[in-house]
N, C-alpha and C positions, 0 to 999 in steps of 0.2 A: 381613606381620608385625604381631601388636598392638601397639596402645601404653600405653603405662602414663603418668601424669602424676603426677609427681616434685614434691613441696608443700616447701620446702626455706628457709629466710629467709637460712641460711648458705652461701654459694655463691663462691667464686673471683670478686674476691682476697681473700677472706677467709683469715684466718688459723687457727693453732689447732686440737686437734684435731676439733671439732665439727662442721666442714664436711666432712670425708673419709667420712662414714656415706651419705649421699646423694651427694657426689661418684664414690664408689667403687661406687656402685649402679649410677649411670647408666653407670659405665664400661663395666663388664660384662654390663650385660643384654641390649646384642644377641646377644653370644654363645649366650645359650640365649632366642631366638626372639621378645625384645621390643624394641622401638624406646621409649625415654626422650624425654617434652618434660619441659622444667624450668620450672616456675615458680618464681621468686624475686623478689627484690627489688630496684628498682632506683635507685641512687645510694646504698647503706645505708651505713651510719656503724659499719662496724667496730671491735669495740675494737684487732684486727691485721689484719695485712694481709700476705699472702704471694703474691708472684706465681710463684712456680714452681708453687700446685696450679693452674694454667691448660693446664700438659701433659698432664692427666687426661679435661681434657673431649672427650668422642670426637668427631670429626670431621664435622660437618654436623649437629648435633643442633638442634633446634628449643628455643630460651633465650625463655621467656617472663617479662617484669617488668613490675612497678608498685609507683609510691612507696610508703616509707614514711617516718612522722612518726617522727622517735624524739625520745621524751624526754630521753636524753642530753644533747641540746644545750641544751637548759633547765637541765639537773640543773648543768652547768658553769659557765650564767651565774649561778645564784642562788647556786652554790658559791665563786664566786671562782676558776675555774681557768682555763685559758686553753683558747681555742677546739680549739684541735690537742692537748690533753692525752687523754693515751690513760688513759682510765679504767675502773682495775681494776675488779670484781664487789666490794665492801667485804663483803659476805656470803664471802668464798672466802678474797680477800688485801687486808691493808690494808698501806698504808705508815706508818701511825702509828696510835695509838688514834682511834678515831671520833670525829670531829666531834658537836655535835647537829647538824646539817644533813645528815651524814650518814645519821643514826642515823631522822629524820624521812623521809629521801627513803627509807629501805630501807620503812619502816610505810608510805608513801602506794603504793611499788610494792606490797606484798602485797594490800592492801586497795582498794586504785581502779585499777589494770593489772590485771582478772583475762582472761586467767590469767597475763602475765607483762608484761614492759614493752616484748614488741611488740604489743599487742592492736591498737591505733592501725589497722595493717594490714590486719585482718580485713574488715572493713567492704568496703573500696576492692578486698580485692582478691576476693572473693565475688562481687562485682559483675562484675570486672573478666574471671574466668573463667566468671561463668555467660554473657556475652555470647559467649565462645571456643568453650563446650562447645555452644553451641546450633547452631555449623555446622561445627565439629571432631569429629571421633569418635574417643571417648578409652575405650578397654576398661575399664581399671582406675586407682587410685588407689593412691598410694605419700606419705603423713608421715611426717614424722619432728621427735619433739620428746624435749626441751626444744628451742627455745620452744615449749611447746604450741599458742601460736598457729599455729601451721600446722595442728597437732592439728585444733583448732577449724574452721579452713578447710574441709579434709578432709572434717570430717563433717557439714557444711552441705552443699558439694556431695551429697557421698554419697546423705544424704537427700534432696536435691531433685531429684537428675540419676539417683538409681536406681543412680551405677556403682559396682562390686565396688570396696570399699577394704580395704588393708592400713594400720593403724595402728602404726607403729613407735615404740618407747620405746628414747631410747636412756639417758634414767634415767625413773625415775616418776614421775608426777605427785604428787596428794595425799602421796603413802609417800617423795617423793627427800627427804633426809635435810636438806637447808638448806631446807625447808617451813617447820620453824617457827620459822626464826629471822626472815621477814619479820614477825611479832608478828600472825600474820592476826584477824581477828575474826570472830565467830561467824557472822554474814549474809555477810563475805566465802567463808566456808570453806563454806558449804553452795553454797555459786555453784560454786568449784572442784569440788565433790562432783556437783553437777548436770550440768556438762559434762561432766568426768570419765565419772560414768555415760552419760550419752549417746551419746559414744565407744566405752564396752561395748559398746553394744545398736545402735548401728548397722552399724560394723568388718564384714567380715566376716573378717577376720584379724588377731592382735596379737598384733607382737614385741616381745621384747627382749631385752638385753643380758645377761643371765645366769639361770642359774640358780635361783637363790634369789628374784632379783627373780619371774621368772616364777609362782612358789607364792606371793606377796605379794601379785602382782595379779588374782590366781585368789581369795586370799584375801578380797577385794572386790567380788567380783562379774565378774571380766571369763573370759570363755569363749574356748575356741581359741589360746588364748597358746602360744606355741614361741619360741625362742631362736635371734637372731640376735648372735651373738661380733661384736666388732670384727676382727676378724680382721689380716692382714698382707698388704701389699702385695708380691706378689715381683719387680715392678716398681722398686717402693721400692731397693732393699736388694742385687740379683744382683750390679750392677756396681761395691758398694763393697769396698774392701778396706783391709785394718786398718792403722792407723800404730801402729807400733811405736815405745815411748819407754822411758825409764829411771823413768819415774815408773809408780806407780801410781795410777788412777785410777779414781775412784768419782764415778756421775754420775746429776744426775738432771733430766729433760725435762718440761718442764710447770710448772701452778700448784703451789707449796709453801704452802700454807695454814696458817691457824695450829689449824686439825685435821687437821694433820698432821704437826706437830712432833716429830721423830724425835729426843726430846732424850736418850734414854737412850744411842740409838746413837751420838750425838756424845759422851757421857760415854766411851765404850766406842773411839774413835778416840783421843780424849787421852788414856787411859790406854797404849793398844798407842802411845804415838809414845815415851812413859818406856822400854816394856817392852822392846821388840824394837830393835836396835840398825838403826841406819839408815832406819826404817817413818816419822819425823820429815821425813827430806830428800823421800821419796818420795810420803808421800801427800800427794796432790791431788783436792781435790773439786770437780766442775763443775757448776753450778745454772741452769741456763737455762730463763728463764719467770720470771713472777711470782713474788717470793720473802715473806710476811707478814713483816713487822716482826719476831714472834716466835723465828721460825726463826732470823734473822738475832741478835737477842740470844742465841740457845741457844748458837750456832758462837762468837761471843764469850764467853761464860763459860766452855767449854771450851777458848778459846785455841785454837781452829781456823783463825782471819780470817787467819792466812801460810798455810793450805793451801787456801783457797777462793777461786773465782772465781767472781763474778756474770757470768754471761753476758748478761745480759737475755732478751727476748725476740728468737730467731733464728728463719730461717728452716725450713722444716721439714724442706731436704736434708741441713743442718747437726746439726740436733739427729739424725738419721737416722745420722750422721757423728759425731757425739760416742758414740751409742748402740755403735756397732760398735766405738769405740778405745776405750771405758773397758774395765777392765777388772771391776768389780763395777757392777752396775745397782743402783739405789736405787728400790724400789716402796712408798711409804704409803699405808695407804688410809685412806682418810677417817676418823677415831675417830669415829661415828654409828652409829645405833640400827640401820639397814640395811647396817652395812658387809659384813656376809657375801657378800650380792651386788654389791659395788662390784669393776669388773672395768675398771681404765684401760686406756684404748683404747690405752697405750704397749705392756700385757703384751706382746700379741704380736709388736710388733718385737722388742721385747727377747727374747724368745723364739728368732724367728729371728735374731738377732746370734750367738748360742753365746757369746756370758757369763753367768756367773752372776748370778740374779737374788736378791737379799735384798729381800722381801716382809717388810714390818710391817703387822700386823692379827689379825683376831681370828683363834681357833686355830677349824678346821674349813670357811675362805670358801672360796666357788668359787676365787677365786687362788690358796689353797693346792693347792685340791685338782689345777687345773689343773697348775701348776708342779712339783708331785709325780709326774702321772702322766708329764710328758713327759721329766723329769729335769731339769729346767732352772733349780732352785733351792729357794731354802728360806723357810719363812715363821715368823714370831717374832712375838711379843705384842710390845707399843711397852714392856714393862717388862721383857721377858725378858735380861738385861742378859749371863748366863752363856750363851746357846745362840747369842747374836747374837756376841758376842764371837769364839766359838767357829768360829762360820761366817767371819770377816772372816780371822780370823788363819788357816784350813785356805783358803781363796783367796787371802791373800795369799801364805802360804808353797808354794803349789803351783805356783808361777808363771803367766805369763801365758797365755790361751788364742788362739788361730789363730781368725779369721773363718773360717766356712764359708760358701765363693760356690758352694754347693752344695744347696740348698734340702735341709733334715734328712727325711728320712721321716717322724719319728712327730710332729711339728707339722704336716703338711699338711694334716691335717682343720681345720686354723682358717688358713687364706690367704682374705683377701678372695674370692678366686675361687669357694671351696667357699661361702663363705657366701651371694653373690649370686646360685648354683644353686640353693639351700635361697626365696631371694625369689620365682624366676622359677617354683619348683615350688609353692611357695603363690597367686600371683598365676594359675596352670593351676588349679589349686583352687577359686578362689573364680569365678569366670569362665564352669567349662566348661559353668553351666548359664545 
């Protein structure tokens, strides 16, 4: 069997969904004829931590690590936080308006982390696998970034060891939409633009996450680009089955940022709690993950805060379990300049749960379009105040829907499984010469 080597910084127990693109890789690739070693990181300073994706990792695999430095633990002592605070992306979610010490620490990441604030790693661990690769034999190569430092990693081997790599984006570099809000500077941005490129012209294959991103990065110079979905796990999801309650509930899994403030739609729930008699006792929204300051003001101005729970940050069999019992799914996407291809990696749970799914974003994104062709829900402008309406109150009054522990037919081209076939046929691709 070949081997492929898995570049990864996010790895069990990490949390969140950003570890499941590489963990879900290596689960499935022997199946179609490859053996996965991992390299990652070891002792790494999570902002979470989940110990149930440790059921994932297949059985006798070969886990390669070496330290990293994270600046983290600096950013907390100059910040005044305490050692064990779990600290948000202030670029994504803040718990209050920015600090300037914030606002300085996001300018020194843009500008002196290039490419991101694990570069620190690069170094130790270039090293670290070229001593590996010189008496290991490794076929192929597998990244995956954000954090492009792995990116980086990748194609330093690449070039120096000669072996076939697959470059995985699971957002963009240069073009992911929070680029410019690190304030980068012009000699920083040619530095990104340089490795960037260099990653084109090495790769011998580069994925990503959607659609539209894929014509973005085409758009820049990168060749051979194809699309790998986040797909669903049907591992995840067979053995849950739905609680049924007297509430309705509308939920939503992940970071809520404050570009993503769904604040029309909150206007559009205090209104239906006046209109429809009893829709007041019943709705319940559940928020689990980081919630921005923002959002949290919107739900109070609309007199939402007796239907809302903070869940925090849960584990991800739980949020997997919230996903299946609500009864309307909550998908925002990002309001930025790329959101047409922003595709959270929730869709497709949510997809396979059989609830309805209300997508806010631009009219014509790959979400829409998916969500459309498979029936699975509806998508709305963040100002469409009559079509969103319109969808909440024809779900609420249709009543609740039955989990199906029955994997749907017309979603199965996006399960994990199909996706990590689509890996192992590129990875035969790049290889067979």
């Amino acid at each position: 069997m070949k081997k492929v080597l898995i570049i990864t910084y996010y790895w069990p127990p990490s949390g969140a969904i950003g570890v499941h693109r590489c963990l879900k890789f290596a689960k499935y690739l022997r199946d179609f004829g490859w053996e996965p070693v991992v390299y990652t990181a070891k002792d790494a300073q999570y902002p979470y931590l989940d110990d149930s994706n440790f059921k994932h990792i297949p059985e006798g695999i070969e886990i390669l690590k070496q330290k990293a430095k994270d600046p983290f633990n600096l950013f907390k002592i100059v910040s005044g936080r305490q050692k064990d605070t779990v600290v948000s992306n202030p670029v994504h979610v803040r718990e209050k308006k920015l600090k300037l010490i914030d606002k300085i620490a996001i300018w020194i990441r843009g500008n002196f982390f290039i490419p991101d604030a694990r570069s620190l790693w690069i170094k130790p661990s270039v090293k670290y696998l070229s001593e590996y690769l010189k008496t290991n034999k490794i076929d192929a190569l597998i990244s995956d970034g954000p954090p492009h430092t792995n990116t980086v990693i990748a194609c330093k081997l690449s070039e120096k060891f000669k072996i076939p790599w697959i470059a995985d984006f699971q957002d963009p570099w240069t073009q992911v939409d929070y680029y410019k809000l690190f304030n980068i500077s012009n000699f920083a941005h040619k530095k990104h633009v340089k490795l960037e490129q260099k990653a084109f012209a090495i790769s011998g294959k580069i994925t990503i996450a959607s659609p539209s991103w894929k014509i973005d990065l085409e758009s820049i110079g990168a060749k051979n680009v194809d699309v790998i979905f986040w797909g669903y796990d049907e591992d995840d999801l067979r053995d849950l089955k739905k609680n049924q309650t007297d509430k309705f509930v509308i939920s939503h899994a992940g970071l809520l940022g404050f570009d993503r403030n769904p604040e029309v739609f909150f206007k559009v729930l205090k209104d239906l709690k006046s209109e429809i008699t009893g829709f007041s006792d019943k709705l319940q929204i559940q928020l689990a993950g980081s919630v921005d300051y923002s959002v949290k003001e919107s739900l109070i101005k609309e007199n939402l805060e007796e239907n809302t729970l903070f869940l925090g940050n849960i584990p991800r069999d739980k949020a997997l379990k919230l996903t299946v019992d609500s009864d309307l799914l909550l998908l925002p996407l990002n309001i930025a300049e790329n959101a047409m291809g922003r595709i959270p990696g929730k869709l497709f749970e949510q997809m396979r749960s059989n609830n309805p799914i209300l997508c806010l974003g631009p009219k014509g994104s790959d979400v829409e379009k998916i969500i459309t062709e498979t029936k699975t829900g509806n998508s709305f402008e963040y100002s469409d105040y009559h079509g969103i309406k319109g969808f909440v109150k024809q779900v609420y009054l249709s009543g609740k829907t039955e989990f199906n522990t029955i994997e749907p037919e017309i979603i199965k081209d996006y399960s994990v499984k199909k996706q990590v076939k689509k890996i192992s046929e590129y990875l035969y691709e790049i290889t067979k010469n």
